[in-house]
Structures are given as C-alpha cells and as structure tokens.
N, C-alpha and C positions, 0 to 999 in steps of 0.2 A: 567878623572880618571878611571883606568882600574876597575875593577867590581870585588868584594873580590870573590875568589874561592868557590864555594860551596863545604862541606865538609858533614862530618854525613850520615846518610845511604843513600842518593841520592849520593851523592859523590861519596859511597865507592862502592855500585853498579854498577858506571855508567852511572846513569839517568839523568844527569845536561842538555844534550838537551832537552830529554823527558819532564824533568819539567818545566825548561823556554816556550817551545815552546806551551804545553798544557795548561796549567793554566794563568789566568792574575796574574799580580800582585798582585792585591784584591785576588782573590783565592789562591795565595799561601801562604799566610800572612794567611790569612780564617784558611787551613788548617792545618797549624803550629798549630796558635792559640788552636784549636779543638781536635791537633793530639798530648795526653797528658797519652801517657801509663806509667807504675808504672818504676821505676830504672831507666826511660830515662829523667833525670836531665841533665845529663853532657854530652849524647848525642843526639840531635835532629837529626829529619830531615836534614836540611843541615847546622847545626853544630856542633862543636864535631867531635875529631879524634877515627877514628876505626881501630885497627890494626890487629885486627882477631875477627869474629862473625862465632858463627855456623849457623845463620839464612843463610836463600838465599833469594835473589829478589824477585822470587816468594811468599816466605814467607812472606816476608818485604809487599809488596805490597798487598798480601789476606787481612794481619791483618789492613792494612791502610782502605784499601775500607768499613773496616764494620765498622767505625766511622762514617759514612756519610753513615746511613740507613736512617735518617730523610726523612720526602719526598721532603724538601727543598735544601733538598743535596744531592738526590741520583743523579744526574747528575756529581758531581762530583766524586762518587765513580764508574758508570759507567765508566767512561773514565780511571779510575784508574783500573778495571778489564780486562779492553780492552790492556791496557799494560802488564798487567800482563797475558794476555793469551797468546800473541806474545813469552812469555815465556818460554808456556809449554815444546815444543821441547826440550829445553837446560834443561828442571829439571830431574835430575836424582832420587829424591824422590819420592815415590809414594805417599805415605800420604801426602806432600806438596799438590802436584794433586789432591787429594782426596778431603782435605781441602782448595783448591779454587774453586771445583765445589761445596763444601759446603755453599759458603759466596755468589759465584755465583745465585744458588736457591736460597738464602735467599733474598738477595735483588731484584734481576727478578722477584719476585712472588711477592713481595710487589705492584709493578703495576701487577699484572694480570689479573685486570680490562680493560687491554688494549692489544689487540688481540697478538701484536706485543711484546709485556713484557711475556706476557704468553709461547708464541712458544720458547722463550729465555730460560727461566724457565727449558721446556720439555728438549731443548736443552741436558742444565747441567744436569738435573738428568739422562737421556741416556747417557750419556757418565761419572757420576760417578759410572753409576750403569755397564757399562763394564768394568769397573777400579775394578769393586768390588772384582773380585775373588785375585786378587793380591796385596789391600788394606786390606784383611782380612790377606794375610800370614801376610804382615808390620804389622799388629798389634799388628798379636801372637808372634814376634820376637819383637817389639818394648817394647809390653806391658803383658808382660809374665802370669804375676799373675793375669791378668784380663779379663773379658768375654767381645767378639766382640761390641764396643758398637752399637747406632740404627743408622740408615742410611737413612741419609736425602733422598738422590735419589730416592731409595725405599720407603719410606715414602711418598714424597712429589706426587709422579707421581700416585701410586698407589690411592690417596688422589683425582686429580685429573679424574683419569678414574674413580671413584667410580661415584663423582659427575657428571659428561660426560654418567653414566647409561653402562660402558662400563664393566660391571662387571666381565665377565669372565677373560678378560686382567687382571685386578686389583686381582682376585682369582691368577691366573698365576702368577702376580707380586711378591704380598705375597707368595706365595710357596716355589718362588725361594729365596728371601732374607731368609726365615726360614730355606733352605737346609742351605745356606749356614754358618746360626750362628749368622747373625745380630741379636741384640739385639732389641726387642720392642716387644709387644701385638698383633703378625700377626695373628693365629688366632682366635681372637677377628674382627678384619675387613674381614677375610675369612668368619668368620661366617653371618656375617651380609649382604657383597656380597652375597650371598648364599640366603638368605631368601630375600634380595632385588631382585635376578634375578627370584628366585619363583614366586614372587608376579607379576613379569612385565609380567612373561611368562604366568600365569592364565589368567591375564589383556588381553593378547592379542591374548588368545584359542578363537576361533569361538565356539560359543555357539552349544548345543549340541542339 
C-alpha cells in the first residue's frame, strides 16, 4: 500500500525527503507529538492543507528547532538547524536570518561546556552580528513605533570575551552594538570591562 502523501508545512515547503530521510520513525512521531504551537490545530506538520502562509521554511524550521532546547533533545533540534541553514541563500528576509542565528546561539551555547558547541555558538553570533547593520534598518521598517530591541549576537559573545578576560574586544563589542541602537544596558558591561582590565593591568605592573 502506497504511503499517504505528506501534507502540512513539510509538505508545503518541500521537506518530505529531508524529513523521512533524517529522522526515525520514533523521532518523527516524537516530534509531532512535542511540536504543539497555538492556532496549529487543523494544520500540523505533515498534515493539514496550506494553500498560502506568509511564513518561509526558514521560519518554519527556526521556530521548530527551539522546541527541542531540552538537553535530551537538542540533537534533534541540531539537525533541524543544519537544514534550516542550507537555507539561508534562498531567504530573502533578513530578520528571518537574524532570527535563526538567534535560536542558533541559543541552543549552541546551551552545550558550551563543550569546546566544539562553544566555537558553533561564536560562529552564530559573528555572523548575526554582521547581519546587524541591515537587521536594524528591517526593524525600523518593520516595527516603526518601536526602539531596536537587544541583540543576542552582541550580547551573547561580548558575555563570552568578558569571561575569556578579553576585555577590550568586549569594550569594542559593546560600543559598537550601542552605535548602532541595540537595545540593552551596554554601558553597564563597558563599565565594568573597564575596571576588570584596570585591575588585571595593576595585577600584572612589575613592582616598582
């Protein structure tokens, strides 16, 4: 008996090899079960007809992978990333972009206990944070009435060099997302870089 047609947003993306081919059976059953966002009653994953969505794959697939932050499941949100970045070329959105090196950092840093999860992490935030200058116009265009909000890239790496003692980078970091209008408390970590590099640099004057 031939095999019912996958339909619902695997289907309407295109993904029906991608999905059979990656996932077991177990796993896709798994993440059906798990993958339970609000108004998606009458369309799932692969069922349910779609005959026009504003989303894009790439969206489809960001907002999938951060269901499976658990640590028991970040291997299957991994692999859900990894398709979804094959992607990027074809997205003509930029905040889609933006917002999958968002979900990106998030879940790469959740191992960053592990050398290898870490440099992944650094990865995403360097490349959301060169996305930055033209994720800031999309926002002022997208979201008129409101101020740039914080940025994980910037945040997350700066966060990083702080602790790595690399503090002038991280002063630099912060700087620059403050030219530009990201929203958060930069400086606040400026200042505190600052009085951490004092103290290193006293620490390691030759005695007088």
């Amino acid at each position: 008996m031939a095999e019912k047609p996958i339909k619902g947003e695997i289907g309407y993306f295109g993904l029906e090899d991608w999905w059979l081919s990656t996932f077991t059976e177990k796993e896709r059953q798994y993440i059906e079960q798990k993958f339970q966002p609000l108004g998606s009653s009458a369309v799932m994953l692969t069922s349910g007809e779609i005959s026009y969505t504003s989303e894009t794959s790439l969206g489809m697939l960001t907002s999938l992978a951060g269901w499976f932050s658990k640590d028991e499941d970040r291997h299957i949100a991994y692999r859900i990333l990894e398709k979804a970045e094959e992607l990027l070329k074809s997205e003509a959105s930029v905040l889609h972009v933006h917002f999958f090196y968002n979900e990106k950092i998030i879940l790469y840093y959740k191992d960053s206990d592990k050398p290898q999860y870490l440099e992944k992490a650094i990865e995403a935030c360097k490349k959301q944070i060169a996305l930055a200058p033209k994720a800031a116009v999309a926002f002022k265009v997208e979201y008129k009435e409101f101020p740039l909000p914080a940025h994980r890239g910037y945040e997350q790496l700066a966060s990083i060099l702080e602790s790595q003692k690399k503090y002038e980078e991280a002063i630099e970091l912060c700087e620059q997302a403050e030219k530009q209008g990201w929203g958060w408390n930069w400086g606040e970590r400026i200042k505190r870089c600052r009085e951490r590099q004092a103290k290193a640099l006293a620490k390691a004057a030759p005695p007088l």
